[in-house]
VODO-593245 format. One record per residue (C-alpha): residue in one letter; z, y, x. Coordinates in steps of 0.5 Angstrom, whole numbers. Layout:
BEGIN
resn = A, pz = Z, py = Y, px = X
...
***
This chain:
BEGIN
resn = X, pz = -21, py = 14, px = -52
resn = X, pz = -25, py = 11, px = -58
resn = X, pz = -23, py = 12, px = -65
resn = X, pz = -20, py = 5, px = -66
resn = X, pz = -16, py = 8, px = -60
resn = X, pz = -14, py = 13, px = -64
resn = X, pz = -13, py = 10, px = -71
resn = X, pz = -8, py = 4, px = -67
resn = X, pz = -3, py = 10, px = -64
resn = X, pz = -3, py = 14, px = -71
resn = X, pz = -1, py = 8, px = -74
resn = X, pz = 4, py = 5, px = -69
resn = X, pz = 6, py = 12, px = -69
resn = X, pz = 7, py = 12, px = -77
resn = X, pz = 10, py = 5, px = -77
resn = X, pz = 15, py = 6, px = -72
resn = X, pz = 18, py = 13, px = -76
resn = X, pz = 17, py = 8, px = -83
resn = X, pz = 22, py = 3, px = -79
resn = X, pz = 27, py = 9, px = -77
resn = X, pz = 27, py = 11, px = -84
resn = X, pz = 29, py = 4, px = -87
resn = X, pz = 34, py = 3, px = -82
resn = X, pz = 38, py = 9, px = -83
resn = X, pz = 36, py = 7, px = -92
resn = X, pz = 32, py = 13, px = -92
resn = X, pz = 27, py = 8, px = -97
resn = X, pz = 23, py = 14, px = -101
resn = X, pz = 22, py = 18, px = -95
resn = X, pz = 20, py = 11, px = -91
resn = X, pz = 15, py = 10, px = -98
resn = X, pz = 11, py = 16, px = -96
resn = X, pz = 10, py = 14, px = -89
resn = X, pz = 7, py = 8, px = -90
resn = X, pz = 3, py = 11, px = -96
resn = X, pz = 0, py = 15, px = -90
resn = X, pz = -1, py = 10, px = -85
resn = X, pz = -4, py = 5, px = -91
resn = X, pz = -9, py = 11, px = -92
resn = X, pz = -10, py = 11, px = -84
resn = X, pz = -10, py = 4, px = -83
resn = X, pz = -15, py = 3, px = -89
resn = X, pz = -20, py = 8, px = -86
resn = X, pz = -19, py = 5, px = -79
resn = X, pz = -20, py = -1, px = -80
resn = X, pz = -22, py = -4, px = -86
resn = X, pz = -18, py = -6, px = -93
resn = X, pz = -17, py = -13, px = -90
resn = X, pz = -16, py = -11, px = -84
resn = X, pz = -9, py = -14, px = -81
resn = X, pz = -6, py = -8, px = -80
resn = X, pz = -7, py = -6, px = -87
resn = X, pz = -4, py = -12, px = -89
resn = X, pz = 2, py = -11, px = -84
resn = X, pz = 4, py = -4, px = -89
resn = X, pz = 3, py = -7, px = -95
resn = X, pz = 8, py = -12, px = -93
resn = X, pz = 12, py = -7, px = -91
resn = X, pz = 10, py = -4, px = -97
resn = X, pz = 13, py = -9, px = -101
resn = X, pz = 19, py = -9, px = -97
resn = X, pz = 21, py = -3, px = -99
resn = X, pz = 19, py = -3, px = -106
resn = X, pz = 24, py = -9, px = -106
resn = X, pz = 30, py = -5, px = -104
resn = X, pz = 28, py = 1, px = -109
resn = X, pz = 28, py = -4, px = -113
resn = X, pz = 21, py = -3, px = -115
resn = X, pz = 20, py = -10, px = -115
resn = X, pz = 25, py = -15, px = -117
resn = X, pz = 22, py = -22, px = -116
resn = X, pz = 17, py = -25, px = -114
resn = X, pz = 11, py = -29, px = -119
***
């Protein structure tokens, strides 16, 4: 198993708890995991990776809903 391999399973790992925990509204405990998969996805694929932009969308869904952001520009 190659690293990427191993970067792609840590992250769907992450993302799929992250999910968990915006489901069940968990949004600050779902907010660090997508902090740590974002370091993760940053440092396995690069910062304009696909994946990376997935969790920064992810992201700002879930500052959305701690009402970190309220409208869009």
């Amino acid at each position: 198993m190659d690293n990427i391999d191993r970067y792609t399973i840590q992250l769907d790992e992450l993302l799929s708890c992250a999910q968990e925990e915006l489901d069940q509204g968990k949004y600050q405990s779902c907010e660090a995991t997508l902090q740590e998969a974002l370091v993760v996805a940053q440092h396995g694929f690069g910062r304009k990776h696909l994946h990376t932009a997935r969790v920064l969308n992810s992201l700002g869904i879930v500052y959305k809903y701690l009402g970190i952001i309220t409208t869009l520009p």
